[in-house]
N, C-alpha and C positions, 0 to 999 in steps of 0.2 A: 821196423816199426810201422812206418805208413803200409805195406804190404798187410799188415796185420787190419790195419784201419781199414783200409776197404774192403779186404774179405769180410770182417763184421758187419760194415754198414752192407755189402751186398748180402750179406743174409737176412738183417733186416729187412731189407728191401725187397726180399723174397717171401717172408712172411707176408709182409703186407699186402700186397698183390695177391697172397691166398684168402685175404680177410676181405670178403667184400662188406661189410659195415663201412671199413676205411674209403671203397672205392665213392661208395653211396656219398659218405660225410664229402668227403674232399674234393667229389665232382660233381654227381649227380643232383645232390639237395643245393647247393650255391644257387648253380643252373635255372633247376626248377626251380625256385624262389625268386631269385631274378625275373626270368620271366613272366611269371604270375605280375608280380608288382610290377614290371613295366608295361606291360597289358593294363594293367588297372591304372596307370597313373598317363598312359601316352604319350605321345610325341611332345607336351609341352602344357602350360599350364596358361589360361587365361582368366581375364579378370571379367565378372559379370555381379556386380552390386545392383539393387538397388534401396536407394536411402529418401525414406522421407523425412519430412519437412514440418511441424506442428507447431502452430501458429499461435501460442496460446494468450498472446501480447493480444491481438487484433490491432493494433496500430497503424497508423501510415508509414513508421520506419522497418515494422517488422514483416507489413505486407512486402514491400518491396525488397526488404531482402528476399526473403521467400519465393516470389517470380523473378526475381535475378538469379536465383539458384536454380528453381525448375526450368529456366532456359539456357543454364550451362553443362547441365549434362550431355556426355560426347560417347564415344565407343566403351564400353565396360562398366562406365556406370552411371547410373540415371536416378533424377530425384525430381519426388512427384508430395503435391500435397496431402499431410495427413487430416483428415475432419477427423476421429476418433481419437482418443488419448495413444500415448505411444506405446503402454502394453498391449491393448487389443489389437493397432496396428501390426506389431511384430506376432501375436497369437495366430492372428488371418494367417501367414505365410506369405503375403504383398511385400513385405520388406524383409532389408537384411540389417536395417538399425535405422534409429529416428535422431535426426535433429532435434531440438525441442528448443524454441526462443519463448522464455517463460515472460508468464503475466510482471507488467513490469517494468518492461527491458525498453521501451521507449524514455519512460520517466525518467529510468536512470542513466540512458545516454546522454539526455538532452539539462541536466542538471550535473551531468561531469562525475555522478557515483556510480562505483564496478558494476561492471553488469556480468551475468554467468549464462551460459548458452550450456545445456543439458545432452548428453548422448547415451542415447538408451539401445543397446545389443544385447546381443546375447550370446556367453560364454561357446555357444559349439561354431561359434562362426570368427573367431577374432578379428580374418583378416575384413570382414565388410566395419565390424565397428574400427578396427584403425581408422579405412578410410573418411569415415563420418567423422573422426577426430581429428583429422589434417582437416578438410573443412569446415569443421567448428574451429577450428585456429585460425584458418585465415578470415574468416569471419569474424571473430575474436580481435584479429589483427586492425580490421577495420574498424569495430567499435574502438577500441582504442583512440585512434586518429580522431574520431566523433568525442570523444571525452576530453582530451587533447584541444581540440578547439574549441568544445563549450566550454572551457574553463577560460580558454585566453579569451575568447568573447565576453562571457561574463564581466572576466575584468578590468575589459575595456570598455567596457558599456554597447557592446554592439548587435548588432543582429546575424549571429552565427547558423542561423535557421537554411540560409541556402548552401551552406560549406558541411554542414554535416549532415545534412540529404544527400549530398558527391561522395561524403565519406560511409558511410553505410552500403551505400547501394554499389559502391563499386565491384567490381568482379573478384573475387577473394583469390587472392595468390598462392592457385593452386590449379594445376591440369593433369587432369587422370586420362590418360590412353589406355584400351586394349593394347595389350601385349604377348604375343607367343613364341617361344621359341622352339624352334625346328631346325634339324638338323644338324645342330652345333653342340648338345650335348645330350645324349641318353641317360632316361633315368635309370635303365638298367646296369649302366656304364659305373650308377653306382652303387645300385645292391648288390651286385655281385661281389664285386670286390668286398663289401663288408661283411658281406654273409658267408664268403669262402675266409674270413680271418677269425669270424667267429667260430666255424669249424674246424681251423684250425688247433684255437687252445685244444679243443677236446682228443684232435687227431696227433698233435704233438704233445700234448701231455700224457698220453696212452702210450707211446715210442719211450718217451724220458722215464715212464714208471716201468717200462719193461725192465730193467736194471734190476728194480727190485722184485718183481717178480719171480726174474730167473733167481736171484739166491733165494727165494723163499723155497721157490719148485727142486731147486738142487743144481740147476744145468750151470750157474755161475760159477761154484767151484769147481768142477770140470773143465771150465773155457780157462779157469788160472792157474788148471793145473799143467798146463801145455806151457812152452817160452812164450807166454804173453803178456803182457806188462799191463797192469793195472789200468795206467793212460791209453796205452792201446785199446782197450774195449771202452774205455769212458768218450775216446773221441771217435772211435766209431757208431757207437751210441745214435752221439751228437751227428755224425756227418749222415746219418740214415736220415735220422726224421728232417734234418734239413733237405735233403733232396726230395723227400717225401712233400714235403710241404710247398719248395721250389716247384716241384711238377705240377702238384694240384690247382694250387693258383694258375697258374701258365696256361693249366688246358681251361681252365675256364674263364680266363682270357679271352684267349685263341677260339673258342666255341661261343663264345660269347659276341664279341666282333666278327670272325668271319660267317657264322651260321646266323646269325640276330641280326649285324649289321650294328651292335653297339660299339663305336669306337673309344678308346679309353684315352687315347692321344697318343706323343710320339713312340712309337714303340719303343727304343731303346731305354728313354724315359720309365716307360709302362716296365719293365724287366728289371730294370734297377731298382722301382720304387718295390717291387714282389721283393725279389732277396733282401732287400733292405725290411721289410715288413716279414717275411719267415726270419730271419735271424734275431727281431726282436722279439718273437713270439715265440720261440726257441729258448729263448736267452731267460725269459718270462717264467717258463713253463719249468727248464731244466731248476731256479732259481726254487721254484713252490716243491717241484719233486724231494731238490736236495736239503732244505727247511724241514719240511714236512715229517712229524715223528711216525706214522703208519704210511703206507699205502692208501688206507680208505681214505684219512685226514686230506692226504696230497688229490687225490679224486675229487675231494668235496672241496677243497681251496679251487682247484683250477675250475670247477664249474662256477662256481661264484664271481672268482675275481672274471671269470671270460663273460659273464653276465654284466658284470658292474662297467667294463672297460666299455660293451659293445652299447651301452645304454649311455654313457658319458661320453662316447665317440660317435655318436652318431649314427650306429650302425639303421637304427629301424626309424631315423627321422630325417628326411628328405630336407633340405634347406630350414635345419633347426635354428633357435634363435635365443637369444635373452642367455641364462645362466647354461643351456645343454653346447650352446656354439663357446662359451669361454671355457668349460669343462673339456672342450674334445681335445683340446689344446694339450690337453695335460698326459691323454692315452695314448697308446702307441699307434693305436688302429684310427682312432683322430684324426694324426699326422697321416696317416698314409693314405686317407681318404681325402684328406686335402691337397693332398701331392696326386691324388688321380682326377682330382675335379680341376685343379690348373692344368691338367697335360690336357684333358676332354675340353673344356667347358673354355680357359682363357688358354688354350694351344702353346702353351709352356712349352720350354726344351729342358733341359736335363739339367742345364746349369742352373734354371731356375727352381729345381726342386731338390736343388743338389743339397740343402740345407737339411731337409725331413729326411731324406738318405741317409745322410753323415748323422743326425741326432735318432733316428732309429737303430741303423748298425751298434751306436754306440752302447745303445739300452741293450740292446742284444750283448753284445760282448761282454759288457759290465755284469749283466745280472748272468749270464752262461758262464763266468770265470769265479763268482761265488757258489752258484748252486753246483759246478762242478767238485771244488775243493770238498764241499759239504757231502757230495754224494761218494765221494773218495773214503772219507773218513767214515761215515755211515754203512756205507754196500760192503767195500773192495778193503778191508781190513780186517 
């Protein structure tokens, strides 16, 4: 039987190597992709705000906040006063978000009612308005303490005037550094890896439909008319495109690190976490084949679901956040893009990512051991 198994899968494997589309998908496009995006995104990212300041209290508590802030700017980001309102500010291109201490804001300190501090950005920049919003907080933080004690003043009858001048003006408990990282993790390190998994649904879902193809073309009954046993062509099938997909990740790997200099982490790691990620792509793909009532249906599923997986895993967004980072959680491609950024990025060993291995394999074998039975009863009967 296994004799039978790999003469199939090595004929498989012989076609494909005549197809260059598959060479292209599986090697060549990852590669190139990769590299374009890590050319474009470099060796690391650093931080460069700047945030103004709009003063529109004019007060003596709101002045000094204000020159307490414009002198606490450090490396990456800097805040300077705004004289014009804070749309026209952010219109100039001077800033990457405003402060705003509205008309006001002393009265209501210094009388112990809320006071609200304004931050005005703009949507194609998120990460400068974040940081104006940690700084309205800890500023924020301080009014606080100032309302805090005009109230216990008040109601001691005293004079709180020189304790919530300390409290305003203090330094808002917050320190932003420039930051870059070099060296320790390539951003290529991780589009490749997602963009050779993204070609993979299409290049192993092409392998898994070949089943159906050959009965359609005629050559299937022929291969059953020989002593060959049903499971014999079904797991050679299977054992083709896994190898298929084993190699293509590996050389773009291997072309990736040694030709780039993107290191992905420990290698044995980096090889486990590949098989582990073709088998569930596999597992995936054989699963939609052997569901699937047509050929075209099965085509038009695996482009889609390989769309939706590579979009929920992160494939095309570099240190995602909010709902897309709880999302990736849930694809298979996710998990194995998480399990290559601790082997690169926190220099993980194997044991530690031994977890996304064991719950990938498992997706693999799970969904490979339905879509097989399916394509039993479907093809080979």
């Amino acid at each position: 039987m296994w004799r039978h198994v790999w003469l199939i899968a090595a004929n498989g494997l012989r076609r494909s190597l005549r197809d260059r589309s598959i060479l292209i998908q599986a090697i060549v496009a990852p590669i190139l992709i990769a590299v374009v995006v890590g050319a474009a995104f470099g060796s690391g990212f650093s931080l460069n705000v700047t945030v103004g300041i709009k003063d529109a209290d004019g007060s003596d508590i709101s002045e000094q906040i204000a020159q307490g802030l414009t002198g606490a700017g450090g490396d990456g980001i800097a805040f300077s006063s705004v004289d014009a309102d804070a749309d026209a500010a952010l219109d100039s291109g001077a800033y990457d978000a405003v402060i705003v201490l509205p008309a006001g804001l002393s009265d209501a300190v210094l009388s112990g009612e809320p006071a609200q501090l304004d931050v005005v950005g703009e949507a194609k920049d998120p990460l400068a308005q974040s940081v104006a919003e940690s700084v309205a907080a800890g500023i924020a933080a301080n009014l606080q303490t100032a309302r805090v004690t005009a109230v216990a003043a008040t109601s001691a009858g005293v004079d709180a005037g020189p304790a919530i001048q300390r409290a305003v003006t203090a330094t808002p408990p917050l320190t932003v550094e420039q930051g870059e990282v070099t060296g320790t993790f390539s951003v290529m390190a991780y589009f490749a890896p997602g963009v050779a998994m993204l070609f993979l649904f299409f290049i192993i879902g092409n392998g898994a439909r070949s089943i159906i193809e050959e009965r359609r073309e005629g050559t299937l009954p022929r291969i059953l008319a020989a002593p060959v046993s049903p499971a014999s062509v079904l797991l050679g099938k299977t054992v083709g495109v896994l190898i298929v997909g084993i190699v293509s990740m590996t050389l773009v790997w291997l072309i990736t690190w040694l030709g780039f200099g993107a290191y992905w982490g420990d290698p044995i790691g980096v090889f486990l976490v590949i098989v582990a990620a073709v088998v569930a792509i596999a597992g995936i793909s054989l699963l939609i084949t052997g569901l699937a009532r047509t050929e075209n249906q099965a085509d038009a599923l695996t482009t889609i679901i390989a769309l939706l997986f590579a979009v929920a895993g992160g494939t095309f967004f570099y240190g995602a956040s909010g709902v897309l980072s709880d999302l990736r959680l849930f694809t298979p491609n996710g998990q194995a893009l998480a399990a290559f950024v601790n082997l690169a990025a926190a220099q993980a060993d194997v044991v530690e990512v031994l977890p996304q291995i064991l719950l990938l394999t498992g997706i693999g074998v799970g969904c490979a051991a339905v879509g097989l039975v399916a394509l039993r009863n479907k093809v080979l009967t």
